[in-house]
C-alpha positions in Angstrom: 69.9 -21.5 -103.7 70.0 -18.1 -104.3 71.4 -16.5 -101.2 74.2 -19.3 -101.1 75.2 -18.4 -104.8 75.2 -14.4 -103.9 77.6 -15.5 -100.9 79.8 -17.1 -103.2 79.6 -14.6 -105.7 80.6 -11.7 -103.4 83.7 -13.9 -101.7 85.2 -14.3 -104.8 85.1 -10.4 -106.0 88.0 -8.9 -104.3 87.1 -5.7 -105.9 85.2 -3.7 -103.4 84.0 -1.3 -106.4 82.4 -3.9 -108.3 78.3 -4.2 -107.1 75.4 -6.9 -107.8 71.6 -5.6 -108.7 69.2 -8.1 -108.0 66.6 -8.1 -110.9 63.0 -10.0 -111.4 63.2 -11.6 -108.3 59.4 -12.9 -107.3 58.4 -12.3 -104.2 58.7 -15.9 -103.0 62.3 -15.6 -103.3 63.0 -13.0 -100.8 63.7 -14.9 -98.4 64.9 -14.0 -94.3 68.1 -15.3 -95.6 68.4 -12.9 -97.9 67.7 -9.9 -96.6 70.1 -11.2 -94.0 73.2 -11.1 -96.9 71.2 -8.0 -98.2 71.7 -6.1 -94.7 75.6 -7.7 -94.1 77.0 -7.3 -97.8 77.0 -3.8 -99.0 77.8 -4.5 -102.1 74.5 -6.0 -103.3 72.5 -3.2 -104.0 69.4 -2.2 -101.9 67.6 -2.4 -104.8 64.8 -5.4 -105.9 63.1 -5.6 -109.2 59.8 -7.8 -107.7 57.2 -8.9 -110.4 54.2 -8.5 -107.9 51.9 -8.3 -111.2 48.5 -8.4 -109.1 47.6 -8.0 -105.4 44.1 -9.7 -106.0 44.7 -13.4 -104.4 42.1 -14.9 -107.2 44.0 -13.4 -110.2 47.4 -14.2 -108.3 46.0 -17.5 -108.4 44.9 -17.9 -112.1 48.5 -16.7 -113.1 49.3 -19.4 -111.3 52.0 -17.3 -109.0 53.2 -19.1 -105.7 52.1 -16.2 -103.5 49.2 -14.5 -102.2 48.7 -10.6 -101.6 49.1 -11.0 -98.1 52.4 -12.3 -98.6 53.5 -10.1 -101.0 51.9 -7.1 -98.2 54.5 -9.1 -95.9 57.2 -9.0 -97.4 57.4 -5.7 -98.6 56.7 -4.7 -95.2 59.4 -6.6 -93.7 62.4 -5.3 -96.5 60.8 -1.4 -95.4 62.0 -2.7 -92.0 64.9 -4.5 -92.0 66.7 -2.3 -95.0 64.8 1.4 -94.4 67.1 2.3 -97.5 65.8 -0.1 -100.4 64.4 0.7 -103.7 61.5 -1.4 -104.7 60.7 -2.0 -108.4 57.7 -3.6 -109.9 55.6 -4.5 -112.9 52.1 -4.8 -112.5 49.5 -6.3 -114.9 46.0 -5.0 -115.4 43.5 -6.4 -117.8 43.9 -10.1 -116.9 41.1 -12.1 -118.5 38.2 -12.0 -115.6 39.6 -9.0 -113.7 36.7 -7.1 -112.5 36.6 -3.6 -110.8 36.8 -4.5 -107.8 40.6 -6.3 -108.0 41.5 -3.5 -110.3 40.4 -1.1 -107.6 42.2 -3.3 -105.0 45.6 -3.3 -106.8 45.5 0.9 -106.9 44.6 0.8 -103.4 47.6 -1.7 -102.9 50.1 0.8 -105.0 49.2 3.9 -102.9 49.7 1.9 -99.5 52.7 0.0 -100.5 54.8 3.4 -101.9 56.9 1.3 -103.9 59.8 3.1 -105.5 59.2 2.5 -109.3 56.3 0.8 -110.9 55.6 -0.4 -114.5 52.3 -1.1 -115.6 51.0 -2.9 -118.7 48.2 -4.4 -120.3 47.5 -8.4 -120.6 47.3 -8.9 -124.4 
């Protein structure tokens, strides 16, 4: 997987200047693992570019993503406490056929608690 491919990424670099940016990783694939190689290997960057795209578990569902907002909540909350230095990044989606006020409202609400770092926003089209 993933974490096992980083490991042997960053044993072969014997350049201690060079540095790996994780990028689009979905929030299913931040795993305990890891953050584990996140917290021991400084030079992967405590940085994640996470597609949450919705909070709203119906529209998570119609995208037909593998997670639900609580998990998402979850694992934001656990990379704020196990790396207290990490950048989050996302893109959200609003306008997803069937979105009513209420999910759209949910998803601000879910921005303003979450404080994530950097957040791009578009418009399903």
């Amino acid at each position: 997987g993933l974490t096992e491919m980083l490991k042997d990424l960053t044993m072969s670099i014997d350049d201690p200047d060079v540095w790996i940016r994780l990028l689009y990783l979905y929030p299913d694939e931040i795993t305990d693992e890891l953050i584990d190689l996140l917290e021991a290997e400084p030079r992967i960057c405590r940085y994640l570019d996470m597609p949450i795209q919705h909070i709203s578990n119906r529209i998570l569902k119609q995208m037909k993503r593998k997670t639900t907002g609580d998990d998402i909540r979850q694992t934001i909350q656990k990379l704020r406490e196990r790396l207290p230095d990490i950048v989050i990044r996302t893109s959200l989606m609003v306008g997803f056929p069937g979105e009513t006020d209420d999910e759209f409202e949910e998803l601000m609400d879910f921005v303003k608690e979450a404080k994530l770092d950097n957040v791009g926003v578009f418009q399903y089209s």
